[in-house]
C-alpha positions as CSV (number, residue, x, y, z in Angstrom):
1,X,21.5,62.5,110.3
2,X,24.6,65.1,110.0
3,X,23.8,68.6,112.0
4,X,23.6,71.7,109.8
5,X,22.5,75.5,110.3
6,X,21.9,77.9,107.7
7,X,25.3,79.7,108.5
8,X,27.0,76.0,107.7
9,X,24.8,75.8,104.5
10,X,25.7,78.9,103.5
11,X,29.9,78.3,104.3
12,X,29.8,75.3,102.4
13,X,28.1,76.6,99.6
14,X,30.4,80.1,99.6
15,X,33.5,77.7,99.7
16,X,33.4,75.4,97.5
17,X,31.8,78.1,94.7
18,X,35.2,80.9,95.9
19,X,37.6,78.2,94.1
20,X,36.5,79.4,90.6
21,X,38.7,80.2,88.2
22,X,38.5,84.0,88.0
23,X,36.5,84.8,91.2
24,X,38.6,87.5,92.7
25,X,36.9,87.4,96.5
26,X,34.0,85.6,98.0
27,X,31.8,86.8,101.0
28,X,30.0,84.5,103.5
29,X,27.5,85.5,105.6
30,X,29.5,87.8,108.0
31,X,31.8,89.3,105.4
32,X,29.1,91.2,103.1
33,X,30.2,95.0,102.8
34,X,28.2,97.9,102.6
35,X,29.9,98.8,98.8
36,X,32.3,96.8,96.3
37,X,35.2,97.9,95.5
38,X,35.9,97.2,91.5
39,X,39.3,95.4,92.6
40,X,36.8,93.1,94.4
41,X,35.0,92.2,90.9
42,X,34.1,89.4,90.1
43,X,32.5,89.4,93.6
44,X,31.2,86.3,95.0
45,X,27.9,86.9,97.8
46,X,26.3,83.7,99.0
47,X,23.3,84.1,101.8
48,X,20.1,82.0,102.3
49,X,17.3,83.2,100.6
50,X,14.4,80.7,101.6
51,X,13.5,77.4,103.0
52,X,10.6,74.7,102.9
53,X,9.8,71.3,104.5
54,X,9.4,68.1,102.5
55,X,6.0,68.8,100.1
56,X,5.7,64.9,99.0
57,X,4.4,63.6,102.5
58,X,1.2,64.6,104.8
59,X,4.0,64.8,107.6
60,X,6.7,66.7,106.2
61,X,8.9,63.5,107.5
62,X,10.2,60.0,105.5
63,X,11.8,57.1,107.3
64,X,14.0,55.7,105.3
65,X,13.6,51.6,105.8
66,X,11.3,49.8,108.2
67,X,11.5,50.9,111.9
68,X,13.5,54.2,111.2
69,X,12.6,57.3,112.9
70,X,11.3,59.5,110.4
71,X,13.5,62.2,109.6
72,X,12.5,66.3,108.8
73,X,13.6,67.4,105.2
74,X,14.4,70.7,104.3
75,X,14.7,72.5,101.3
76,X,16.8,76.1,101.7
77,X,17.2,77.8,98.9
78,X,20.5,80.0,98.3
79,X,21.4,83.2,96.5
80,X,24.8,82.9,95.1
81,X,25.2,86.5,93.3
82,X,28.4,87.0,91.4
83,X,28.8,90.8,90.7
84,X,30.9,91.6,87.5
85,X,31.2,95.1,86.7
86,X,29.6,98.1,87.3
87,X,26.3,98.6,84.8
88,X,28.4,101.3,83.2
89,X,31.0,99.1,82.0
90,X,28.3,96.6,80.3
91,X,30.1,95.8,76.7
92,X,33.5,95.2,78.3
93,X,32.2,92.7,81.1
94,X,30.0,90.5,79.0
95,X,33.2,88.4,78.1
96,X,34.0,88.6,81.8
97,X,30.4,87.4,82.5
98,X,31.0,84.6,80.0
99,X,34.1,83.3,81.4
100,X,32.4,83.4,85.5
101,X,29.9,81.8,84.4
102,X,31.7,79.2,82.8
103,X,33.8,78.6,85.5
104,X,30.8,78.6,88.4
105,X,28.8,75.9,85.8
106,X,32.0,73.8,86.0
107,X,32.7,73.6,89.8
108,X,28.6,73.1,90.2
109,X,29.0,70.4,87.5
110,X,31.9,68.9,89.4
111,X,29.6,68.0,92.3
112,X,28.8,65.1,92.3
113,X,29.9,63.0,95.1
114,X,28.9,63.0,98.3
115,X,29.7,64.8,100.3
116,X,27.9,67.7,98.7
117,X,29.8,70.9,98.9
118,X,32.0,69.1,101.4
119,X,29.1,69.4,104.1
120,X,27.5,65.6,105.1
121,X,23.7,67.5,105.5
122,X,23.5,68.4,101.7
123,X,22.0,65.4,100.0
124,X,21.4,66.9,96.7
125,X,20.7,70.1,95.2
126,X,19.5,71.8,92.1
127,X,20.5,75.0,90.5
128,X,19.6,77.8,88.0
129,X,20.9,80.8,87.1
130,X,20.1,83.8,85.0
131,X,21.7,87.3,83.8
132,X,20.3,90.4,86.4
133,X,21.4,93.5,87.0
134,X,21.4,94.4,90.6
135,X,21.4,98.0,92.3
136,X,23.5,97.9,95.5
137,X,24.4,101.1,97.3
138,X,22.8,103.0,94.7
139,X,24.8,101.9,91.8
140,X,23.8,99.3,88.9
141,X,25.7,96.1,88.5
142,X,25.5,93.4,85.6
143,X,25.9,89.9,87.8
144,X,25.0,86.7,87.8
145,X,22.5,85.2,90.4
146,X,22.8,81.4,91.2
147,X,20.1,79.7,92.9
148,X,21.0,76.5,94.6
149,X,18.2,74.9,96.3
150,X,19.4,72.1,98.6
151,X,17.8,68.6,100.0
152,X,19.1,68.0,103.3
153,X,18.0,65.5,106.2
């Protein structure tokens, strides 16, 4: 069973996700600023947003063949917002959003061998993502927000 915290997680997820095409910076855990600079956009924040044990056993554990010792799952789910423009500037970033988007779908597409976002915990994950606007220090952005919910054991 590899070792993993949520600071790992969350590197693992921020680096692999930085390398696409367009993303002009990404920000882990200990890099998220208190504004964003619009030579920063498309911004890239990745930071845990919740977590559950396994819900398919009375135990929250599986072993994995006879004699194993059972093993805790997880399920952390992670916030991948990618911020595209100011709210202001909404008709000139939609192509922008189209073309991050894009380009996020393909790298999340892309894994699919193990190991998962180069980290030997993940050991699969879903995703979903939807259009939102977000306010942060009191101004509007149109961004993207990823969910990636992990398995690891």
């Amino acid at each position: 069973m590899a070792t993993w915290t949520f600071t790992t997680l969350n590197t693992s997820i921020e680096t692999t996700l930085a390398a696409a095409t367009g993303i002009n910076r990404a920000q882990d855990l200990d890099e998220l600023s208190e504004n964003i600079p619009e030579a920063d956009m498309p911004l890239l924040m990745v930071y845990p947003e919740s977590w559950a044990s396994a819900t398919d056993s009375e135990t929250n554990k599986n072993s994995f063949g006879g004699g194993q010792t059972p093993v805790q799952r997880m399920s952390p789910l992670f916030n991948v917002d990618v911020y595209i423009s100011r709210l202001t500037k909404f008709s000139e970033a939609m192509t922008d959003y189209a073309t991050i988007a894009q380009a996020i779908t393909d790298v999340l597409n892309a894994e699919q061998l193990r190991p998962l976002f180069a980290d030997e915990a993940i050991q699969n994950f879903t995703w979903t993502a939807e259009r939102v606007v977000i306010n942060y220090s009191n101004v509007d952005y149109l961004a993207i927000r990823f969910t990636i919910t992990l398995e690891i054991f």
